[in-house]
VOBA-1610 file (N, C-alpha, C; in pm, whole numbers, padded with zeros to 5 digits, always signed):
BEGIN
Unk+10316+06013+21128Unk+10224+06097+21203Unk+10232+06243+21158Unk+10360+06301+21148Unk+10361+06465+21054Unk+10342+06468+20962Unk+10314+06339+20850Unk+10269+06357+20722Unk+10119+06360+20708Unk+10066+06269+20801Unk+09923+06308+20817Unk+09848+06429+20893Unk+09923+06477+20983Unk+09893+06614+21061Unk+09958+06764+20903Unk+10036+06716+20876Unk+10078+06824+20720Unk+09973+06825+20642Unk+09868+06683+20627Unk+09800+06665+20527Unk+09705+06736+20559Unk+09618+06742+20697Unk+09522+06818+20723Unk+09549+06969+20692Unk+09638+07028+20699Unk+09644+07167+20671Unk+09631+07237+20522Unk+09514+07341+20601Unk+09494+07396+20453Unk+09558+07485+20394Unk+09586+07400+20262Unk+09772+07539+20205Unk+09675+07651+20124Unk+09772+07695+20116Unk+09694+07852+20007Unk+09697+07880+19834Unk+09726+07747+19784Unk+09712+07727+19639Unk+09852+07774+19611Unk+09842+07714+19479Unk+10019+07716+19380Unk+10077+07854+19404Unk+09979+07948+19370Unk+10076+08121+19369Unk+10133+08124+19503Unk+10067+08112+19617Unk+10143+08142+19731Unk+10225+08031+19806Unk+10276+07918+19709Unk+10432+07825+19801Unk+10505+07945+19791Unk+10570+07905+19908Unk+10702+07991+19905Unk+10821+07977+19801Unk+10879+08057+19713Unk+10994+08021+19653Unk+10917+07952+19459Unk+10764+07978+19462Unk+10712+07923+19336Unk+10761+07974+19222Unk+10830+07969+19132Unk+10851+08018+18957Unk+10743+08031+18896Unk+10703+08096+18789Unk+10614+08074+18732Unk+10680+08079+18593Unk+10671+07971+18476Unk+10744+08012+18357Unk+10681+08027+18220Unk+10680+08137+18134Unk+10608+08133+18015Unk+10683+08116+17892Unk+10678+07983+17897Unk+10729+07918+17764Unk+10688+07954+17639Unk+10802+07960+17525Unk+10714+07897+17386Unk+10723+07779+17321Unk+10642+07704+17306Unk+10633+07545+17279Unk+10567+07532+17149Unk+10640+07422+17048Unk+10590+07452+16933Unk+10451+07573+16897Unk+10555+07678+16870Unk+10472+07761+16807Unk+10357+07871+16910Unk+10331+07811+17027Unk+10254+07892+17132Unk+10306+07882+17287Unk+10266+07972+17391Unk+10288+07983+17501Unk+10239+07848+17599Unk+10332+07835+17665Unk+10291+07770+17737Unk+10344+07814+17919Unk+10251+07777+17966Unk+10237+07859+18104Unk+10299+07715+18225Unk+10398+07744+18295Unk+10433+07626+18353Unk+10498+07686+18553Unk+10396+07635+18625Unk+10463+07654+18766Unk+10533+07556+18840Unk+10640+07606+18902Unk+10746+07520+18975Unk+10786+07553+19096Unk+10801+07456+19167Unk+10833+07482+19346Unk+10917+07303+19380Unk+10983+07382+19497Unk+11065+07287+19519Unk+11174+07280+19542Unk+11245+07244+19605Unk+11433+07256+19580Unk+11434+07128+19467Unk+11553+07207+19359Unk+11608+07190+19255Unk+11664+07025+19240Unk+11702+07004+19434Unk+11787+06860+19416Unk+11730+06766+19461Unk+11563+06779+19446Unk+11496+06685+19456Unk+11443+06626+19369Unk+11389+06522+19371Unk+11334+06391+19273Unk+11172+06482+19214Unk+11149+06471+19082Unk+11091+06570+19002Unk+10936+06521+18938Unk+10853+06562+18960Unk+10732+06516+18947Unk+10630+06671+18874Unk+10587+06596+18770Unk+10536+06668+18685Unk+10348+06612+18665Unk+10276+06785+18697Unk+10149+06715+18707Unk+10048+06798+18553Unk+09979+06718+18548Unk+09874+06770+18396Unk+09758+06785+18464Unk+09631+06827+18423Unk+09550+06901+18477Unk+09436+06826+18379Unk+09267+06879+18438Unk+09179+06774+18321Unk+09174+06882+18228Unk+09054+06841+18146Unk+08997+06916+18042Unk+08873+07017+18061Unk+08832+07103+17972Unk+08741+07162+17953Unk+08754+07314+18058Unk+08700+07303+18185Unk+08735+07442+18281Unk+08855+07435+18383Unk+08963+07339+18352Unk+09045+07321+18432Unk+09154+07395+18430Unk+09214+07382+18505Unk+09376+07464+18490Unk+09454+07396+18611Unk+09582+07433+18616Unk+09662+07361+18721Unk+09631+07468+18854Unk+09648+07578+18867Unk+09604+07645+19000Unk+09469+07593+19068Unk+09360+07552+19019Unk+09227+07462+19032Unk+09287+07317+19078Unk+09268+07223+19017Unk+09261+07111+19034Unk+09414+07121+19138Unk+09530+07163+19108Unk+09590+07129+19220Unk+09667+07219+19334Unk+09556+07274+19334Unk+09526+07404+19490Unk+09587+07338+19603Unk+09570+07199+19632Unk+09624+07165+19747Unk+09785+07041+19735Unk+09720+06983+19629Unk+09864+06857+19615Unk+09995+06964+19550Unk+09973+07008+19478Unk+10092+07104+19451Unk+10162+07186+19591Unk+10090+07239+19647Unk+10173+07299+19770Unk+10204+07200+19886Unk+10184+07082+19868Unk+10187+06987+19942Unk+10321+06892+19930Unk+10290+06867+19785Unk+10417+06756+19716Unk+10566+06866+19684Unk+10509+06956+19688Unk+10689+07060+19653Unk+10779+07109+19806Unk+10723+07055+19926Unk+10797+07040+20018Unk+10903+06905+20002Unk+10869+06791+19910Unk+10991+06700+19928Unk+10994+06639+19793Unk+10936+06703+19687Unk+10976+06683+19570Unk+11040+06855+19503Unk+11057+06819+19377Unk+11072+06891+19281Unk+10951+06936+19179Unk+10866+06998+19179Unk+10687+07008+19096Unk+10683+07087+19035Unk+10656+07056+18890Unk+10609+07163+18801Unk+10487+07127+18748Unk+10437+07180+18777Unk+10256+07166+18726Unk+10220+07283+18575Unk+10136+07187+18474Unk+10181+07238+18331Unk+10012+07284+18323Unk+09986+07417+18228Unk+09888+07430+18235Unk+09843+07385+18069Unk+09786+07295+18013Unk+09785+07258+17877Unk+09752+07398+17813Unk+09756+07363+17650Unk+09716+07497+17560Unk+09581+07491+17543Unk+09538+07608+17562Unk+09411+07688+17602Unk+09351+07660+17757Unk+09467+07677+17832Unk+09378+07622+17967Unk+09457+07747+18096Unk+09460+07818+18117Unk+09541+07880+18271Unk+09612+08012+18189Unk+09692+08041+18162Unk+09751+08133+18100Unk+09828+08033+17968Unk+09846+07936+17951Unk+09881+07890+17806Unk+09763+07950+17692Unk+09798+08067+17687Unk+09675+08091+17542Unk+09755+08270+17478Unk+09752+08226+17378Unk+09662+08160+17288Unk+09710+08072+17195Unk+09633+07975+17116Unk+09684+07855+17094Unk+09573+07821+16950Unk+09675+07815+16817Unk+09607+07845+16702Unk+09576+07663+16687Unk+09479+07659+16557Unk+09478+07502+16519Unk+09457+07456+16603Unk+09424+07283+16540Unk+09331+07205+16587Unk+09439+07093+16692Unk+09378+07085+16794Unk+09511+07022+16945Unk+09412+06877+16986Unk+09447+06830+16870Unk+09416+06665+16874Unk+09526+06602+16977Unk+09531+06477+16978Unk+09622+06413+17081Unk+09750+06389+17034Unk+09747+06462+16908Unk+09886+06385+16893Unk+09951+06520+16876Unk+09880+06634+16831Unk+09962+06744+16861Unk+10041+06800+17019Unk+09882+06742+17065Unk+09934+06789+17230Unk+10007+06667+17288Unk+10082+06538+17233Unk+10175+06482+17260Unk+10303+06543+17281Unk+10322+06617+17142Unk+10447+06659+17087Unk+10448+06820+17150Unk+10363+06875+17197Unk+10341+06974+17295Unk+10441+06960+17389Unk+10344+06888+17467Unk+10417+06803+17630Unk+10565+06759+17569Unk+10572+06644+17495Unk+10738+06613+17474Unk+10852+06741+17482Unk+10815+06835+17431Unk+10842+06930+17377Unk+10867+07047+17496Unk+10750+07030+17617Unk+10788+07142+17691Unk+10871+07042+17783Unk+10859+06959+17800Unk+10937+06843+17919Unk+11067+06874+17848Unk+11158+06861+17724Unk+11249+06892+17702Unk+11329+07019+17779Unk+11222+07124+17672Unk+11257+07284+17715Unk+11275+07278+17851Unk+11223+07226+17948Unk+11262+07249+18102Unk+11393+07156+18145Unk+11441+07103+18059Unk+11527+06987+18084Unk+11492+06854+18142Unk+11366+06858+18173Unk+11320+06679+18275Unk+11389+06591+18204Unk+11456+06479+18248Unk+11521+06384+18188Unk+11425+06242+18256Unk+11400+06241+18365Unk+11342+06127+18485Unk+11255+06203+18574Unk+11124+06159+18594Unk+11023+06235+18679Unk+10885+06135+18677Unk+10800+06154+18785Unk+10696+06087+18779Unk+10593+06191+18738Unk+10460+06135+18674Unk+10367+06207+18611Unk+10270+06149+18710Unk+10173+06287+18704Unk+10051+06310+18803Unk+09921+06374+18723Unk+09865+06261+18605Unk+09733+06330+18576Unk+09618+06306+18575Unk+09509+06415+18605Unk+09374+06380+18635Unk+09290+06399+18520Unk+09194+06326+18469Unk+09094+06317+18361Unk+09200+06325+18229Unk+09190+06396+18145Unk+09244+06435+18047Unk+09354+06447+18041Unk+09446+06500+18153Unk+09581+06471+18197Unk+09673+06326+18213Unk+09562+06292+18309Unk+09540+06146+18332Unk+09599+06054+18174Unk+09502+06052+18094Unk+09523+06032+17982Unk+09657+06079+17914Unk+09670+06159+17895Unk+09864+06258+17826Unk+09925+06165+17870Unk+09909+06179+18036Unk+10026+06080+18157Unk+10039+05918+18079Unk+09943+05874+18021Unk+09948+05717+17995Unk+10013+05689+17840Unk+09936+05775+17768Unk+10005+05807+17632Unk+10148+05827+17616Unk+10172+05953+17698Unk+10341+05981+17745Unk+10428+05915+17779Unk+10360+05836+17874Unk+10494+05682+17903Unk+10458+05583+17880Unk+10383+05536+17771Unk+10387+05466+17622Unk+10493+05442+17547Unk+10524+05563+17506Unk+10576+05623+17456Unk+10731+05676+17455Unk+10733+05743+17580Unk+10869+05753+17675Unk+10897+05659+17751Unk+10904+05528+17771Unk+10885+05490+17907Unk+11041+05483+17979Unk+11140+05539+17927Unk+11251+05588+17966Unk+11288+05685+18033Unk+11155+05807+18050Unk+11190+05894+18115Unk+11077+05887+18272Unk+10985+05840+18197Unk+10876+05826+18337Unk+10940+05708+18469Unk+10906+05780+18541Unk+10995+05675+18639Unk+10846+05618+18741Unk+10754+05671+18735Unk+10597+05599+18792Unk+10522+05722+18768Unk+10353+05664+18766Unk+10228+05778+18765Unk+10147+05756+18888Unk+10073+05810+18855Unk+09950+05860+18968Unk+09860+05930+18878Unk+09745+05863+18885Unk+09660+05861+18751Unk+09459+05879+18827Unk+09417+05994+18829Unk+09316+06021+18884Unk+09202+06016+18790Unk+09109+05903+18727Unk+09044+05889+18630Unk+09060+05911+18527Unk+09198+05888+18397Unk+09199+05910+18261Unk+09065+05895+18213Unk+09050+05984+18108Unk+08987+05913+18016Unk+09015+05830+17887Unk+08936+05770+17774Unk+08980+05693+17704Unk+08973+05532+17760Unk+08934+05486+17826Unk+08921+05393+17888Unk+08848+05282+17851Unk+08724+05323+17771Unk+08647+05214+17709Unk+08569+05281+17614Unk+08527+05234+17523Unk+08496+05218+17360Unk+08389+05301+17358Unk+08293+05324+17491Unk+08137+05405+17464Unk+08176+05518+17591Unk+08065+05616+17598Unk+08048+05721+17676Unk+07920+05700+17718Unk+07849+05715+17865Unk+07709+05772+17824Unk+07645+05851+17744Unk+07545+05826+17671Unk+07417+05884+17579Unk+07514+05946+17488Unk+07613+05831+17425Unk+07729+05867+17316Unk+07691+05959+17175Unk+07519+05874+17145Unk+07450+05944+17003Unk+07438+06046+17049Unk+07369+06089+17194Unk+07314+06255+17232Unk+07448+06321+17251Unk+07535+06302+17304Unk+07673+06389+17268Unk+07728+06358+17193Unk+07707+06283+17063Unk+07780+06380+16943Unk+07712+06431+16883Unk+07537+06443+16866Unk+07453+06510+16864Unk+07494+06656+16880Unk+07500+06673+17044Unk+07537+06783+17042Unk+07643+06854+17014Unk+07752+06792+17028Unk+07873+06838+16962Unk+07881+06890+16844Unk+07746+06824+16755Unk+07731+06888+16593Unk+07694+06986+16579Unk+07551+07029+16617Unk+07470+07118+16646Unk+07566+07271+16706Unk+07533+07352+16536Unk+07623+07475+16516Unk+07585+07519+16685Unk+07728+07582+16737Unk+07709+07685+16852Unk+07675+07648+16996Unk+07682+07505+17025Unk+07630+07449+17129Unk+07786+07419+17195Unk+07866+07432+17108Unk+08027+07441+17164Unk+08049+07564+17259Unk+07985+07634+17263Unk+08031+07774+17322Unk+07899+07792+17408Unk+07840+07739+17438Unk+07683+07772+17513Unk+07730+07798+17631Unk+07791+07694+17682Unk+07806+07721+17829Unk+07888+07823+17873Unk+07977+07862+17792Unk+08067+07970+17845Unk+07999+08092+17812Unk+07911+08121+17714Unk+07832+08219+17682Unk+07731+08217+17846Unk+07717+08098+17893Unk+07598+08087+18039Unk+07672+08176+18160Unk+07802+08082+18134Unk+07869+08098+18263Unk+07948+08262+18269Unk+07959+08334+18176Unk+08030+08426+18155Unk+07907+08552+18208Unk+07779+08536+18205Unk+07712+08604+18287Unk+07705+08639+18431Unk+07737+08528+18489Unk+07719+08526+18656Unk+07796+08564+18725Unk+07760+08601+18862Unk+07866+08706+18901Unk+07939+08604+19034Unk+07999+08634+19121Unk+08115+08555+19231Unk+08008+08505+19254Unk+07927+08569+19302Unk+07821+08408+19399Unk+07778+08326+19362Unk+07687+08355+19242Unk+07656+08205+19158Unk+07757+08155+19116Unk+07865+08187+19085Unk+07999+08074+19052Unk+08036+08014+19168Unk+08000+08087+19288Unk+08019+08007+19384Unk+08006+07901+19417Unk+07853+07940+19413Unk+07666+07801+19416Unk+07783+07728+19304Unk+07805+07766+19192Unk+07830+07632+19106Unk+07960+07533+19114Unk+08083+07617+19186Unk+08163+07544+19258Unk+08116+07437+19330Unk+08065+07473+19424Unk+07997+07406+19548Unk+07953+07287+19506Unk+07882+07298+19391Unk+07760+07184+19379Unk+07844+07089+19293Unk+07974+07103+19250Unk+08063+07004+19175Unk+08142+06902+19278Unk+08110+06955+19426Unk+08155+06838+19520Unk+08044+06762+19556Unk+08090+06655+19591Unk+08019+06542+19624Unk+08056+06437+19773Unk+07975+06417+19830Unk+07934+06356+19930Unk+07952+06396+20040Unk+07964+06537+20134Unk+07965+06639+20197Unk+08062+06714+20185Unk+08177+06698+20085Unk+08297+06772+20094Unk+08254+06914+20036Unk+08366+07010+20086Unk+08374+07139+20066Unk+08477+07239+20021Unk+08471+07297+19903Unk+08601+07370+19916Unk+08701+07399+20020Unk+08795+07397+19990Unk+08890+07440+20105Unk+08923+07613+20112Unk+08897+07672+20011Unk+08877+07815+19973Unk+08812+07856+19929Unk+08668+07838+19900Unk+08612+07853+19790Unk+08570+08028+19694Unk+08646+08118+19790Unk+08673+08208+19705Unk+08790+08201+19619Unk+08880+08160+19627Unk+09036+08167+19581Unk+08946+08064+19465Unk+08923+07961+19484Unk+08904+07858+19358Unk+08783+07944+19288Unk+08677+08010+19357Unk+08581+08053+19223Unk+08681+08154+19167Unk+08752+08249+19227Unk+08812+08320+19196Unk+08918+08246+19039Unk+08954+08106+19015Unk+09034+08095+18955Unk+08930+08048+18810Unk+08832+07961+18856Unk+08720+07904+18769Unk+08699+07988+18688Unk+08690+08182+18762Unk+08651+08231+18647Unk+08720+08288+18552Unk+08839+08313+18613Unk+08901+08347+18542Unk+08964+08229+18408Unk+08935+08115+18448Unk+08929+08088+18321Unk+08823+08059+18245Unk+08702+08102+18252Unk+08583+08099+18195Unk+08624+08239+18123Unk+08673+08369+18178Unk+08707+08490+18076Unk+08806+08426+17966Unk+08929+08355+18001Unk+09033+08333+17901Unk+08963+08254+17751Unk+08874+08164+17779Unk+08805+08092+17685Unk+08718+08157+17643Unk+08647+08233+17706Unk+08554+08337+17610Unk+08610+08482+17545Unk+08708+08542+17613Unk+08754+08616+17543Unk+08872+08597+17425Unk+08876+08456+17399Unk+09007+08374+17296Unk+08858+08313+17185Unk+08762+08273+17220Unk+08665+08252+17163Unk+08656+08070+17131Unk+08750+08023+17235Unk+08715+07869+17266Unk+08613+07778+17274Unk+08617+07666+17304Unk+08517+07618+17287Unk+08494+07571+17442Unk+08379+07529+17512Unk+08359+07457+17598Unk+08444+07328+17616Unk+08424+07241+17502Unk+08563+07140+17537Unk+08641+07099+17464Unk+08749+07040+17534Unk+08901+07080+17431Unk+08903+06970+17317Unk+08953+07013+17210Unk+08980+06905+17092Unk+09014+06772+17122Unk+09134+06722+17203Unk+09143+06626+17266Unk+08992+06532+17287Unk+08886+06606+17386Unk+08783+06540+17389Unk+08683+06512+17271Unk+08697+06621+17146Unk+08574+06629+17036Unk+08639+06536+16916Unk+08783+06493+16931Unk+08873+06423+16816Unk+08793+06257+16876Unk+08729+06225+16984Unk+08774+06085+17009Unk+08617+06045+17027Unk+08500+06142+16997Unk+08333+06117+16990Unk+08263+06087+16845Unk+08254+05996+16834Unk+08197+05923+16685Unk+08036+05892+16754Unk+07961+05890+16643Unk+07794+05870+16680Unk+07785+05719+16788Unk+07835+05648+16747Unk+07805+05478+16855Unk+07905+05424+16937Unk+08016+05489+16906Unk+08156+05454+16982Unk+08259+05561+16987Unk+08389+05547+17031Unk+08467+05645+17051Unk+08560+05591+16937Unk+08604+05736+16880Unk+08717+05713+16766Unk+08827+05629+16806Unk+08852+05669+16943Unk+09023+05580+17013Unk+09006+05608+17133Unk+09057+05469+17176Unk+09052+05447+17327Unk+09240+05444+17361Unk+09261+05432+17498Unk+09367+05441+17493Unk+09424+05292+17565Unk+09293+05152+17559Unk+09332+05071+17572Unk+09451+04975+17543Unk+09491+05037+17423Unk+09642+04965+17361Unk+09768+04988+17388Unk+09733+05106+17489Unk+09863+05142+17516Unk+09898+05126+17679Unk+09812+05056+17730Unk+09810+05017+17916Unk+09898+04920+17905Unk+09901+04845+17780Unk+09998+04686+17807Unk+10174+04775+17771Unk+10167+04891+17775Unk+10282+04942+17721Unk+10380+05058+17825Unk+10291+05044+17901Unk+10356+05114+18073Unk+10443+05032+18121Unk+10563+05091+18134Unk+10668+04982+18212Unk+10684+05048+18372Unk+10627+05146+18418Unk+10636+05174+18552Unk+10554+05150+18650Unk+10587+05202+18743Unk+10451+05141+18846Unk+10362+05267+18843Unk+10220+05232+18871Unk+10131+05318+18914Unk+10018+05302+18956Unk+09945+05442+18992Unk+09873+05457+19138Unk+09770+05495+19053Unk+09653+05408+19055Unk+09537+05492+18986Unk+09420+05518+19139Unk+09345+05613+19122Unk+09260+05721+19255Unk+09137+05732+19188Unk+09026+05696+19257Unk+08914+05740+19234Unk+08795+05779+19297Unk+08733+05843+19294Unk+08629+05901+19369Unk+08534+05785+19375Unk+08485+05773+19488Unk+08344+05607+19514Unk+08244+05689+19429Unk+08222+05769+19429Unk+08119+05868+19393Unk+08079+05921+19236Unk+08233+05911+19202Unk+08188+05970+19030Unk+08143+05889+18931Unk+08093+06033+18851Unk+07971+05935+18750Unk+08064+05927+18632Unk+08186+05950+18605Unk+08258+06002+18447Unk+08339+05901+18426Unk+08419+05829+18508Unk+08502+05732+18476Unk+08438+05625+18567Unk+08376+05498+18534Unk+08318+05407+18576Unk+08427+05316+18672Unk+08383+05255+18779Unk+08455+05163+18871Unk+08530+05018+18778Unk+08434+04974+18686Unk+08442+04863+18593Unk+08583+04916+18486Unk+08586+05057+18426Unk+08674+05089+18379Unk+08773+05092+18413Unk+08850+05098+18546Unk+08939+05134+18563Unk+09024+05039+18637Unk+08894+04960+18690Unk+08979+04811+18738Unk+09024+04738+18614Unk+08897+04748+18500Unk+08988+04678+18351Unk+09129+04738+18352Unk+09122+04901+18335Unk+09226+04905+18324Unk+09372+04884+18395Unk+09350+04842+18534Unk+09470+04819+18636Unk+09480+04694+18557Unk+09380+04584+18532Unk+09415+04457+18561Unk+09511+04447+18409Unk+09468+04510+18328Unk+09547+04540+18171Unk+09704+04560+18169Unk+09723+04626+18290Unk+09831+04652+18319Unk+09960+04551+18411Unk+09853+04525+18506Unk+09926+04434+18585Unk+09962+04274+18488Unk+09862+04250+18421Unk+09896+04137+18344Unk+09973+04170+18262Unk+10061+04273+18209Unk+10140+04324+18093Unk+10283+04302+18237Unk+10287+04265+18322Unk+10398+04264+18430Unk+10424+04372+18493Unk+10356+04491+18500Unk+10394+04590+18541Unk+10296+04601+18697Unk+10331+04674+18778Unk+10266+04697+18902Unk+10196+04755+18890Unk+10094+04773+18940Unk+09940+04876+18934Unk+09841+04843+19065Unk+09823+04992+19106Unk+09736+04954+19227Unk+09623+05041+19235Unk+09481+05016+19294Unk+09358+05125+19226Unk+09356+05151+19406Unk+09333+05247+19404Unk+09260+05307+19522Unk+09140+05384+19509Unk+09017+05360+19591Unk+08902+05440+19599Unk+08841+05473+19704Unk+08834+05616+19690Unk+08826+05727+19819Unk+08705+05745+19809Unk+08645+05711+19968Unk+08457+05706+19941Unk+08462+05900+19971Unk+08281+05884+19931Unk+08232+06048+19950Unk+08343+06110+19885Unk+08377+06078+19720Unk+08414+06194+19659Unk+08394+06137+19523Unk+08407+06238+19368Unk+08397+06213+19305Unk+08495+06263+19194Unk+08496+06328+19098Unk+08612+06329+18974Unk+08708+06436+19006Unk+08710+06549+19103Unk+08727+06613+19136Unk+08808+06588+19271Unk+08843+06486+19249Unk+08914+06401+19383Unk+09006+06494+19504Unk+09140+06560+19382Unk+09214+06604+19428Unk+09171+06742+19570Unk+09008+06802+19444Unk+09026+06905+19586Unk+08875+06873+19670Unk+08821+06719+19609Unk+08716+06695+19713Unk+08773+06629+19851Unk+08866+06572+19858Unk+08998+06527+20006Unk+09091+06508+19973Unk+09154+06669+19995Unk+09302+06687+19970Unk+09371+06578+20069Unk+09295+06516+20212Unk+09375+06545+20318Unk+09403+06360+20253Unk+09329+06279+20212Unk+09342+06155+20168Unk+09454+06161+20032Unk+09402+06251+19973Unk+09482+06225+19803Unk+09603+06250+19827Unk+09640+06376+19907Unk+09813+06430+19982Unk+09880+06310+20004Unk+09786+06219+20133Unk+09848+06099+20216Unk+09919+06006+20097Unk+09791+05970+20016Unk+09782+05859+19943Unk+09908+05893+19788Unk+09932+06028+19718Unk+09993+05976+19640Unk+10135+06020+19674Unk+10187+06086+19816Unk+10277+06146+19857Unk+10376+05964+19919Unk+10263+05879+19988Unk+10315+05750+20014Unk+10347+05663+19855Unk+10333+05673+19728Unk+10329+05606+19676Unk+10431+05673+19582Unk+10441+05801+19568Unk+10591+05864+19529Unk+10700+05814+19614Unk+10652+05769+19717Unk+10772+05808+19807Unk+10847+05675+19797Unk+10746+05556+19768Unk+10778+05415+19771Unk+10849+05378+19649Unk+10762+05466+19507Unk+10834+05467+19395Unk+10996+05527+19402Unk+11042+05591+19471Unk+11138+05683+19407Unk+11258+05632+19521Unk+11225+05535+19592Unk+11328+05460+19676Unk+11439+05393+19589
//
């Protein structure tokens, strides 16, 4: 009953937990920006963030100040995303593997559960592939990589070709002032939900819309432009679901249009038949944006499933 009365309350984003670190790493070769909260002698959970306008103060405004009352949380902001910048060369997936390996060292994590959404999501599955010695369970909010096509796959790599259409939108968005970033916050929730701050979050949106335009980035991250071929996707990350040895929690919005319902049950069932545990949950009236379209569900839901894991 206090975990669900905790859940309703609206926290005040990563900068203001009490007792938060903030740490600026250097990780092969560039900065990397990493926040932490928590007492030290708790069980350690590490979250990744999506792609393109994301950052960890955004996407986890509310589960971060939520989960560092009875975990240990460091929430990583990838390179070119939050204050990780600036960040030379091309950050395909296998660079930003050895990224992540690399800053998980530098902090010492030895055992921790991973928490990522879209693009994160993805790292998280790759990562304990890979590691599966150190991941101890995930919580996985629509990876991508999931299946072989994209919608209107020819028209986005179309555009992806087409000199200068990489930078359009931030050239759009870098015009408008708090209110229309507002309007455009707003209209990224789905099915009556509402910011829980929505100054503090436009406030963060834009600021990373300046970091990418004044670094001279692209709209979306290499990760996403390495894996778009004209009729199919270069690599899926289907081969590596039979290769998770932990348990995990995949979350999805009833609502979103980016990671399909069909996808992601393939992918539980990929998993569970490889012997490993896997369970899908889907949260109606929301969509990819899960975490801050119902904090008060996503809190409940992956705070019970850490909690079951780490018994």
């Amino acid at each position: 009953m206090n975990d669900m009365i905790d859940a309703k309350k609206i926290l005040n984003g990563i900068e203001n937990v009490p007792g938060m670190k903030h740490h600026d790493l250097t990780v092969c070769g560039g900065p990397m920006s990493v926040y932490e909260a928590g007492e030290t002698s708790k069980l350690i959970v590490v979250l990744l963030h999506g792609a393109m306008y994301d950052e960890s103060r955004f996407i986890w405004d509310q589960l971060f100040p939520y989960l560092s009352r009875d975990y240990h949380v460091f929430a990583l902001d990838s390179p070119r995303h939050g204050k990780s910048r600036p960040w030379e060369g091309y950050l395909d997936r296998a660079r930003l593997m050895d990224i992540l390996h690399h800053t998980v060292n530098q902090l010492g994590l030895e055992n921790f559960s991973l928490v990522g959404l879209s693009m994160g999501g993805s790292l998280s599955i790759e990562y304990a592939s890979i590691h599966p010695e150190k991941v101890k369970s995930m919580v996985l909010f629509e990876p991508g990589g999931l299946s072989e096509t994209v919608d209107s796959q020819f028209i986005v790599w179309l555009y992806i070709k087409i000199p200068g259409m990489l930078r359009i939108l931030n050239r759009k968005y870098i015009k408008k002032d708090h209110a229309a970033m507002r309007k455009l916050l707003e209209s990224i929730y789905v099915g009556g939900s509402k910011p829980t701050d929505p100054d503090r979050l436009t406030s963060i949106l834009e600021d990373e819309i300046k970091g990418k335009y004044n670094y001279g980035e692209n709209d979306m991250d290499d990760w996403q432009l390495s894996c778009i071929g004209p009729f199919r996707l270069k690599w899926t990350l289907l081969d590596r679901l039979p290769l998770i040895k932990c348990p995990t929690l995949w979350l999805r919005g009833a609502d979103s249009v980016l990671v399909k319902q069909f996808e992601i049950a393939n992918a539980v069932k990929r998993v569970t038949d490889s012997g490993t545990k896997a369970e899908l949950e889907v949260i109606p009236n929301a969509g990819h944006i899960l975490p801050l379209e119902r904090p008060e569900q996503v809190n409940t839901a992956v705070k019970a499933f850490l909690d079951k894991t780490h018994q």
